[in-house]
C-alpha positions as MATLAB code, in Angstrom:
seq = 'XXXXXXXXXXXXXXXXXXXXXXXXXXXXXXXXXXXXXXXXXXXXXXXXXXXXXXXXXXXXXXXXXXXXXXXXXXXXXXXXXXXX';
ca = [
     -19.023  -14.970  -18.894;
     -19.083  -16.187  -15.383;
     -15.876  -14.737  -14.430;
     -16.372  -11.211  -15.932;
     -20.252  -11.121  -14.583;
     -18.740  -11.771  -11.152;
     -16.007   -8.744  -11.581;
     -18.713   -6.909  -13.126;
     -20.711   -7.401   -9.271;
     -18.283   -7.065   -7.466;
     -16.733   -3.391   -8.664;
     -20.380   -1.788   -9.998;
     -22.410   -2.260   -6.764;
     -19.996   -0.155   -4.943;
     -19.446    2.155   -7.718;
     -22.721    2.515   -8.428;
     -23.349    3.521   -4.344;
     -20.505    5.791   -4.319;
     -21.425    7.800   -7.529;
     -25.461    7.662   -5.951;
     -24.107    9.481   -2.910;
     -21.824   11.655   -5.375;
     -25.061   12.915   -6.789;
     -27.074   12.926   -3.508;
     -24.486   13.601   -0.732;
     -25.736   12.796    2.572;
     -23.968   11.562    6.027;
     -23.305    7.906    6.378;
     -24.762    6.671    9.583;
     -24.658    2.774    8.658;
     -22.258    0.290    6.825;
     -24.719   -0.716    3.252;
     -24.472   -4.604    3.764;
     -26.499   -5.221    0.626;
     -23.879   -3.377   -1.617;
     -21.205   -5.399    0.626;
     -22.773   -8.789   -0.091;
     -23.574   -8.156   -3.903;
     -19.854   -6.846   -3.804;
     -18.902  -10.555   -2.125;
     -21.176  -12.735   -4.450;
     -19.338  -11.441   -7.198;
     -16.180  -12.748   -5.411;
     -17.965  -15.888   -4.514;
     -18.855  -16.015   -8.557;
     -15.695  -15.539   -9.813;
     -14.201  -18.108   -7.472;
     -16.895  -20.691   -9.070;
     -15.454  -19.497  -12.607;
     -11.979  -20.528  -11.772;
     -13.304  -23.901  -10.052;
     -14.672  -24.351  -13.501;
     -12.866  -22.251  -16.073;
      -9.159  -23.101  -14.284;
      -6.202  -21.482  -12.972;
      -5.022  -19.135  -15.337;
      -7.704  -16.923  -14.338;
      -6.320  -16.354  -11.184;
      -5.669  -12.834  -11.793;
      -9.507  -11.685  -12.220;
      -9.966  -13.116   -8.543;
      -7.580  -10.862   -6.837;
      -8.732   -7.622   -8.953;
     -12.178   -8.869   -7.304;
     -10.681   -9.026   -3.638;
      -9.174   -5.478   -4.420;
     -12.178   -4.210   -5.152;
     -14.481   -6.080   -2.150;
     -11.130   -4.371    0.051;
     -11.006   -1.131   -1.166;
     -14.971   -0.633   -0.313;
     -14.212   -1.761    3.064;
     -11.379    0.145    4.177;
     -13.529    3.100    2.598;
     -16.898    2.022    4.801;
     -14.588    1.861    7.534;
     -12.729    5.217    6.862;
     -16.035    7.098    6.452;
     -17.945    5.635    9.584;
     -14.811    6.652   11.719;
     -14.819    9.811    9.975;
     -18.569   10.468   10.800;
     -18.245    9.173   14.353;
     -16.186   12.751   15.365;
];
């Protein structure tokens, strides 16, 4: 439970911003830390999950670092995007 909790995190909170601003678009002045950091706990929980749960669940930790880098490269596309 641990392991899909912390995927769960770490996917929904920037989902959950990016369909929020789908609904309500507005211009991005600022990076969202919280929905970065919820993002990373779930990383940080999933990593605890393999610590406990072992190895073979390797896999769920780098669909969680996908996820945590996708919603970075896309903070950083759309600040430099709303820079010009």
């Amino acid at each position: 439970m641990l392991l899909g909790l912390g995927l769960g995190l770490t996917a929904a909170a920037p989902l959950a911003y990016l369909l929020y601003h789908l609904l309500r678009p507005e211009t991005v002045t600022h990076h969202p830390v919280l929905i970065s950091v919820v993002s990373g706990l779930g990383c940080v929980m999933v990593m605890v999950g393999i610590q406990r749960f072992g190895d073979q669940h390797q896999w769920i930790l780098w669909l969680g670092l996908a996820a945590l880098a996708a919603w970075m490269a896309y903070q950083r596309y759309i600040l430099r995007r709303s820079e010009f």
